[in-house]
C-alpha atoms as one frame of an Amber mdcrd trajectory, in Angstrom:
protein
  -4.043  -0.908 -31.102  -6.137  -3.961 -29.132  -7.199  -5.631 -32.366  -9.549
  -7.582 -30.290 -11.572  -4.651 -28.882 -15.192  -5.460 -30.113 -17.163  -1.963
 -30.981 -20.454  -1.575 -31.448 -22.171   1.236 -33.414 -25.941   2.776 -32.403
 -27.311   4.541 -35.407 -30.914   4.341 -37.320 -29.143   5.397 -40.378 -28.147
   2.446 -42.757 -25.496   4.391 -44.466 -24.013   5.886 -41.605 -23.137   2.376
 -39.723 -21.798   1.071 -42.693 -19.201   3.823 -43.422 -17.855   3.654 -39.247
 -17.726  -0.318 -40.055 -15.614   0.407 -42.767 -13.466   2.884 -40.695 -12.880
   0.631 -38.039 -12.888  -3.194 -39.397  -9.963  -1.463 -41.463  -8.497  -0.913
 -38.674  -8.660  -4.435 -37.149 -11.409  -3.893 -35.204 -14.730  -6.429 -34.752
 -17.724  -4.293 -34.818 -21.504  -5.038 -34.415 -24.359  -2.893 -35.636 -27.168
  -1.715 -34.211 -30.029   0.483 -35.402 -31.628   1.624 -32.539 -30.879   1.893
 -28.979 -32.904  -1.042 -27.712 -31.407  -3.341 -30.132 -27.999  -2.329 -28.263
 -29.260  -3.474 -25.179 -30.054  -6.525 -26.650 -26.469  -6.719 -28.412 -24.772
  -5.911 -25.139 -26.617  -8.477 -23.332 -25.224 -11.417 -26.117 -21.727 -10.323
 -25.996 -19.006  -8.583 -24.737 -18.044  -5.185 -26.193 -15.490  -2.910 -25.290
 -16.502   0.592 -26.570 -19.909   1.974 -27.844 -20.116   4.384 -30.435 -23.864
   5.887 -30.695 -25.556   8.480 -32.553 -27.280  11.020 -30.210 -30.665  11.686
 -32.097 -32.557   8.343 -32.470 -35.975   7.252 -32.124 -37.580   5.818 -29.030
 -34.503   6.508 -26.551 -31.438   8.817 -28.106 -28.297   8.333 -26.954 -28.395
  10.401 -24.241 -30.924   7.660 -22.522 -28.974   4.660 -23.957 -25.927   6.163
 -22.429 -27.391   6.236 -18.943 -28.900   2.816 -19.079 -25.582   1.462 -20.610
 -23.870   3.216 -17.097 -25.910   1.850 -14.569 -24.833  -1.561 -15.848 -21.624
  -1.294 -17.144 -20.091   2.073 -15.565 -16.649   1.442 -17.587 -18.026   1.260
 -20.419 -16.244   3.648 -22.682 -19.456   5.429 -24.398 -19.432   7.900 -27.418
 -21.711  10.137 -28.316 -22.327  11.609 -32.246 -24.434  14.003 -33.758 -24.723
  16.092 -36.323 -26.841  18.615 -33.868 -23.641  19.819 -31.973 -23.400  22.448
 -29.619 -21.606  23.319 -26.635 -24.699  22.386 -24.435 -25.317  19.312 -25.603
 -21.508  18.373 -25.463 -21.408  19.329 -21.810 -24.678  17.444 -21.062 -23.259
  14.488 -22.619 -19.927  14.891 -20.733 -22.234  15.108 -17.558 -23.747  11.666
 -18.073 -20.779  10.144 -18.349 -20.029  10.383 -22.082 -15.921   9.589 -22.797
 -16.021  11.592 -25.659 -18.184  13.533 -27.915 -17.806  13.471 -31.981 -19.800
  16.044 -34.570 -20.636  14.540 -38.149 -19.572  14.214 -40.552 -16.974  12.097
 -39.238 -12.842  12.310 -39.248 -11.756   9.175 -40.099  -8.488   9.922 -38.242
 -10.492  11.607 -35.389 -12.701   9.005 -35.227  -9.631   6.319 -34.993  -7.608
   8.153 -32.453 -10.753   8.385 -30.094 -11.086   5.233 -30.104  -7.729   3.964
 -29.628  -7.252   6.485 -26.845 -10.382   4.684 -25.035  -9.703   1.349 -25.326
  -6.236   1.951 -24.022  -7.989   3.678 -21.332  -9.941   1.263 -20.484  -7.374
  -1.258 -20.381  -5.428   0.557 -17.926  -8.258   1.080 -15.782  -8.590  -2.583
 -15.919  -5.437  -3.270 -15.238  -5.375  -0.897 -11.722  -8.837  -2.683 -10.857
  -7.021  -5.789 -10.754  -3.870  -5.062  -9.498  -6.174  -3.388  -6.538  -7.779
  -6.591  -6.436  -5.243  -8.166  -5.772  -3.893  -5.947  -3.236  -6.944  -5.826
  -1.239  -6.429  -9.667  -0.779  -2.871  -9.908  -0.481  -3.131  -7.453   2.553
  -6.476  -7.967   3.887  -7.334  -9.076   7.589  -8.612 -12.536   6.121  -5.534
 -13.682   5.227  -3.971 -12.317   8.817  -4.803 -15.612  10.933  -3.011 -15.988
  13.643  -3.274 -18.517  16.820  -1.506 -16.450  18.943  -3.412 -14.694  21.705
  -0.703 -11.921  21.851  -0.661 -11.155  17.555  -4.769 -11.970  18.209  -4.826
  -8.996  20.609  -2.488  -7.483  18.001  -4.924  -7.594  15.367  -8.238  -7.060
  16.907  -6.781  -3.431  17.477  -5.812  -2.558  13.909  -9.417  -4.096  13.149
 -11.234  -1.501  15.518  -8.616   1.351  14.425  -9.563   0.647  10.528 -13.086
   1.403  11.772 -11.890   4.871  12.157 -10.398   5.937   8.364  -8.758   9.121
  10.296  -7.172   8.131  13.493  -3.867   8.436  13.947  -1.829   5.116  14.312
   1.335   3.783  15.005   3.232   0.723  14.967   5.567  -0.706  17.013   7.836
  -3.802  16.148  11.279  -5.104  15.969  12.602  -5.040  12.167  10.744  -7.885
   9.787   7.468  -8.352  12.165   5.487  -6.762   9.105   4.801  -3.259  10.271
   4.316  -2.278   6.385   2.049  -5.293   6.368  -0.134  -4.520   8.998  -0.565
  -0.545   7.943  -1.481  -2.082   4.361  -4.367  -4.059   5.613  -5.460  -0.952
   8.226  -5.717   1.074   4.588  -8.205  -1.654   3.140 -10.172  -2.299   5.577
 -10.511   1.091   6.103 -13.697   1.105   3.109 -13.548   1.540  -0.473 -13.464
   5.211  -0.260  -9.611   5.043   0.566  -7.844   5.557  -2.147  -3.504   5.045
  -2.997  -1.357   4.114   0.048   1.775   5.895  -0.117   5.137   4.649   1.706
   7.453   6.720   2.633  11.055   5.183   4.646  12.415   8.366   6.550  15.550
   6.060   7.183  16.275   5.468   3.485  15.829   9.506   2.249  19.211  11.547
   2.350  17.981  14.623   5.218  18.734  17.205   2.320  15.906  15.282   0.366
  13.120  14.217   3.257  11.605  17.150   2.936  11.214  17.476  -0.860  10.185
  13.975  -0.906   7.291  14.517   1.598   6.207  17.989   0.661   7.058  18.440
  -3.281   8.644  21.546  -4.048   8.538  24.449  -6.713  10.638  24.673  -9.389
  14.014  26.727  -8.908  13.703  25.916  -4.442  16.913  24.883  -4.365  19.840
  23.573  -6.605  18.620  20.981  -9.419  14.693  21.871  -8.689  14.234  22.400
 -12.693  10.689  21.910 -12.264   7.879  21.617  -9.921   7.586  18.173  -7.869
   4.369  16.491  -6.484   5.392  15.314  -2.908   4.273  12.143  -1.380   1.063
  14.276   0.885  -0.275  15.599  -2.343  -0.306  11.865  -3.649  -1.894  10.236
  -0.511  -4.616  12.689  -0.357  -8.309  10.518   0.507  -5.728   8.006   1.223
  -2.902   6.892   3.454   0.234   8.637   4.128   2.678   5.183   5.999   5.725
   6.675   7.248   7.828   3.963   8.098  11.012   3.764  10.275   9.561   7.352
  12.079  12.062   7.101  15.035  15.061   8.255  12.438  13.240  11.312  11.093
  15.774  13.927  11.212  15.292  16.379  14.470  15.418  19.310  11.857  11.934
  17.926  10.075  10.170  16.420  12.894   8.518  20.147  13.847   6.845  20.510
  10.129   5.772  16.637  11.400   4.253  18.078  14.319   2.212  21.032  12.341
   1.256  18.282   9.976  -0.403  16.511  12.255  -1.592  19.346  14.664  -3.282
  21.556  11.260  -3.285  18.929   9.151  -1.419  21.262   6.440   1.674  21.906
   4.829   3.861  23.636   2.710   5.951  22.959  -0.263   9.509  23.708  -0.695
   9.851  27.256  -1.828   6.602  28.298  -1.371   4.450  30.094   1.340   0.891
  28.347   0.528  -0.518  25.997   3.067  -2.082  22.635   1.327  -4.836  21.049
   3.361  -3.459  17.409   3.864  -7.518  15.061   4.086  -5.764  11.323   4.614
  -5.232   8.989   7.334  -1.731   8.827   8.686   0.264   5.837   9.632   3.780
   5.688  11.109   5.818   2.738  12.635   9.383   2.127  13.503  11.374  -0.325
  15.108  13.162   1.953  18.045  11.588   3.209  21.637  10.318   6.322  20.731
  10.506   6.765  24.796  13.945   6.228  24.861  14.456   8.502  21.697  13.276
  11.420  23.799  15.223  10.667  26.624  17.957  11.009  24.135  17.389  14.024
  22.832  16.936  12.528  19.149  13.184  12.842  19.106  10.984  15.211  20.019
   8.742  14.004  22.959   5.611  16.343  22.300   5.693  14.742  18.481   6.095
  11.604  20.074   3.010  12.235  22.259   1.043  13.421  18.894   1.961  10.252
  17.482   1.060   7.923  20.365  -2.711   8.161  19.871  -3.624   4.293  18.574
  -0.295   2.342  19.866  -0.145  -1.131  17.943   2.734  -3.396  19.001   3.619
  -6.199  16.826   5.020  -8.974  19.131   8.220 -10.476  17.699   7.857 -14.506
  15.918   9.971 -15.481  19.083   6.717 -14.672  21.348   4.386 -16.141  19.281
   5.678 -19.697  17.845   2.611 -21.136  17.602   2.199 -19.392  14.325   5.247
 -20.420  12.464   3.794 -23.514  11.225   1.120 -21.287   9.473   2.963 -19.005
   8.075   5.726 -21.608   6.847   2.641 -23.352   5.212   1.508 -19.758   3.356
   5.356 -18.734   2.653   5.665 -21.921   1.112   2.883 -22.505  -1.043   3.818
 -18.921  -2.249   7.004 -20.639  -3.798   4.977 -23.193  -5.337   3.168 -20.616
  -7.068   6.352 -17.794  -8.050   8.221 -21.024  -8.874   6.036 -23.723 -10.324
   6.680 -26.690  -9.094   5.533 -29.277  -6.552   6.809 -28.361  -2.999   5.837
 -31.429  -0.261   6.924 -29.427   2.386   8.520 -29.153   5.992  10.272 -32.406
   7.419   9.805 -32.410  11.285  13.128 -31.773  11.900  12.955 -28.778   9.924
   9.770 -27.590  11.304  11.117 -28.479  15.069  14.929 -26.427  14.036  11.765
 -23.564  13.023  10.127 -23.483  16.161  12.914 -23.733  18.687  15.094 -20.706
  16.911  15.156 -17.258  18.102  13.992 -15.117  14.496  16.216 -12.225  15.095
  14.843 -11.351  11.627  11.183 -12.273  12.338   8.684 -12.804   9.511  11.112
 -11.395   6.918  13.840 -13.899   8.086  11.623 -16.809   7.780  10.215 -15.710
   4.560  13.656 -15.115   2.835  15.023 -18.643   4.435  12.121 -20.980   3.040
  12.400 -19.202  -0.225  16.071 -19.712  -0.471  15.247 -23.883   0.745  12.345
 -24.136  -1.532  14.953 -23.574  -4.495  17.757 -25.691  -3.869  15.564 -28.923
  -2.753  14.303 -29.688  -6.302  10.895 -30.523  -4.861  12.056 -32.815  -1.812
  10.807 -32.361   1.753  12.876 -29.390   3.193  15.208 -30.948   5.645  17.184
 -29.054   9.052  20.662 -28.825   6.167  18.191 -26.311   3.610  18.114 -24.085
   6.277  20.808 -21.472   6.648  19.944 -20.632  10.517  21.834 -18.292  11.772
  24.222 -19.059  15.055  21.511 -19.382  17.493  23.375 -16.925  20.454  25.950
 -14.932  19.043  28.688 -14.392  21.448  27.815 -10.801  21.818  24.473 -12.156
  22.938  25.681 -13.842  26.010  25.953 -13.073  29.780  29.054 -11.445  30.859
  31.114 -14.491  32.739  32.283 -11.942  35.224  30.346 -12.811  38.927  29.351
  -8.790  39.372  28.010  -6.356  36.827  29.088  -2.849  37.847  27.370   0.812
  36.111  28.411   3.891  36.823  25.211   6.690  36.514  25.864  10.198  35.868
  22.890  12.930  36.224  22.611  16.125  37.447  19.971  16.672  40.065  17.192
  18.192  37.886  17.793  14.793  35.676  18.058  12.005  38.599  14.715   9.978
  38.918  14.375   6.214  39.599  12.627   6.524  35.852  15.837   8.013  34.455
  17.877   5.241  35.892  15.691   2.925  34.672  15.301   4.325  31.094  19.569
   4.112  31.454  19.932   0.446  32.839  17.209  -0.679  29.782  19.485   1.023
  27.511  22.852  -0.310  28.931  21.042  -3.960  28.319  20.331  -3.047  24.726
  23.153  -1.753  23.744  24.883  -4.988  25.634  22.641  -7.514  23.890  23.077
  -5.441  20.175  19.267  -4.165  20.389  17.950  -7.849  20.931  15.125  -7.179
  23.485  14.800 -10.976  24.344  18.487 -11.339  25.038  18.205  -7.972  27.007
  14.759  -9.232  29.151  16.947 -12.567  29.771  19.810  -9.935  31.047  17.721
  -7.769  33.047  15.642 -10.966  33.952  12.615  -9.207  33.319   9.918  -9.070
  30.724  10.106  -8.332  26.989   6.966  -6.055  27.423   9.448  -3.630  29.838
  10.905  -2.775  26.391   7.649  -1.377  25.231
């Protein structure tokens, strides 16, 4: 019970407002009275209230009217209407205007208290999603995106225009860490306030046997341990945002139900033979060459062309440096606000170790490492010894010291193009450099963007 909630009661009847401020000031609730409809207006103009309780048959303007000028000011209100008139009609009317609830006299005490309890707590955890929205919408909106780089610039001037468009097809390209997740997020927001829940999905981290289920729902008694019916993850982006992250290691057994997702935009739950219209914007991303994929055999290449409609590439944080002082700066006075305490900041040396290292883990590297300093400095400048960098080239990493590099190619005719001995020399490199594109450019001596 939120002993706090303030209530106010509409009623022209004396009697009648004193008994429900009996009821509920028993209950540890503040109430205000009010004998007419226009004296609530007044009321809710002086102070806050969290629930109205008004008779429906008043003089002047019944409730019916009060409830609809209450709602065009104050549409979470929780309202309630009385009367000793009831009928079906006039509930439904009342339900139609917006009315929470709907109470015949005379009044249930109990009734009357579990109504009201059930509201408030209502309204508290609508509330309490309006501000954790809130806070979404700024935590992942384009605003707080700034970037000096003219590659990320390009970068996000695309998602901008592509959020213009709440049911394009995108997807995002970036090494592990860049903030694919990130990005999608503020695609979703700016995307208008008609979007509704972003839902995640990680086809890496979802056993095969489950992917399915976990996407689609299922019925109860589909397979072994389906005891009851399951919403899947379409049913709960629906007027929303379906992100499926890490896309490249969807099994090769679910990508063609993929493919008729996105072709017919419908689907089908586990065990059961009725299509569901899918209405939401879909966003994947992963961190492999879908191109090469293909070439592999590991992913299918007309899904791949389905999902190539809007490419975004997120350049690694070794091509764009110039930003690391910015985000260290935001990363940082995050800490100061998780942690509480003063946080001066970089040294130079540390900032200049920041800027010259290679970010195999990108964003989420650098996020992780100037959390970890900000701890253990006790509110000094960070200096070059808070930072656990990483070996900057890993043996592994390094040119072979032999003089000659030799490959041996082996294709049947129908295979052999110069693009198929391309596609293998690109991934000879990665697998030589451990899937580090910039050590594998430096290899090939050619450019990171060959890798796109």
């Amino acid at each position: 019970m939120n002993s706090s909630a303030r209530i106010l009661v509409v009623d022209d009847k004396q009697s009648f407002c004193f008994m429900i401020n009996g009821y509920l000031e028993d209950a540890g609730y503040q109430v205000a009275c009010a004998a007419s409809a226009v004296d609530a207006l007044v009321e809710l103009e002086q102070g806050n209230v969290d629930l109205i309780l008004s008779d429906m048959v008043m003089p002047e303007m019944d409730g019916v009217e009060l409830l609809r000028h209450v709602h065009s000011r104050y549409p979470q209100l929780p309202f309630v209407l009385v009367t000793a008139h009831g009928s079906v009609d006039s509930a439904v009317a009342a339900m139609k205007e917006g009315a929470e609830d709907y109470l015949l006299k005379p009044l249930n005490r109990e009734e009357l208290l579990l109504v009201v309890a059930r509201l408030l707590e209502n309204a508290r955890l609508r509330a309490s999603f309006n501000r954790m929205q809130d806070n979404e919408r700024k935590k992942f909106s384009f605003q707080n995106m700034i970037s000096r780089s003219a590659v990320m610039g390009g970068t996000l001037a695309a998602a901008k225009r592509v959020a213009e468009s709440p049911r394009t097809m995108v997807s995002i390209y970036g090494e592990s860490g860049v903030g694919k997740e990130v990005l999608a997020r503020a695609i979703h927001i700016a995307s208008g306030e008609n979007m509704t829940s972003f839902v995640a999905v990680n086809c890496a981290a979802i056993p095969e046997t489950l992917l399915e289920s976990e996407l689609f729902g299922h019925l109860k008694g589909a397979f072994t341990g389906a005891d009851h019916e399951r919403e899947g993850k379409c049913s709960r982006a629906q007027g929303g945002t379906l992100f499926l992250d890490e896309i490249g290691d969807m099994p090769l057994s679910l990508q063609p139900k993929l493919l008729r997702l996105l072709e017919e935009r419908v689907y089908e739950k586990v065990g059961s033979d009725r299509l569901v219209p899918l209405d939401c914007r879909i966003i994947v991303a992963t961190h492999r060459n879908l191109e090469i994929c293909c070439s592999q055999g590991t992913f299918r290449r007309d899904l791949y062309h389905r999902l190539n409609i809007f490419p975004i590439v997120i350049p690694p944080l070794r091509d764009r440096r110039e930003d690391i002082p910015q985000l260290a700066e935001h990363f940082l006075d995050t800490c100061r606000k998780h942690q509480g305490k003063s946080l001066p900041g970089l040294s130079q040396a540390a900032l200049d170790q920041l800027l010259t290292y290679d970010w195999p883990g990108n964003v989420r590297e650098l996020r992780n490492l100037l959390e970890y300093a900000s701890i253990i400095t006790n509110g000094d400048l960070i200096q070059p010894e808070h930072l656990r960098l990483q070996q900057q080239l890993p043996s592994s990493h390094e040119e072979p010291i032999n003089s000659r590099i030799s490959l041996t190619f082996n294709f049947s005719p129908e295979e052999f193009s110069l693009d198929a001995v391309n596609r293998q020399v690109i991934e000879w490199a990665l697998a030589k450099c451990n899937n580090n594109k910039s050590f594998a450019a430096r290899l090939l001596k050619a450019s990171r963007k060959l890798f796109y």
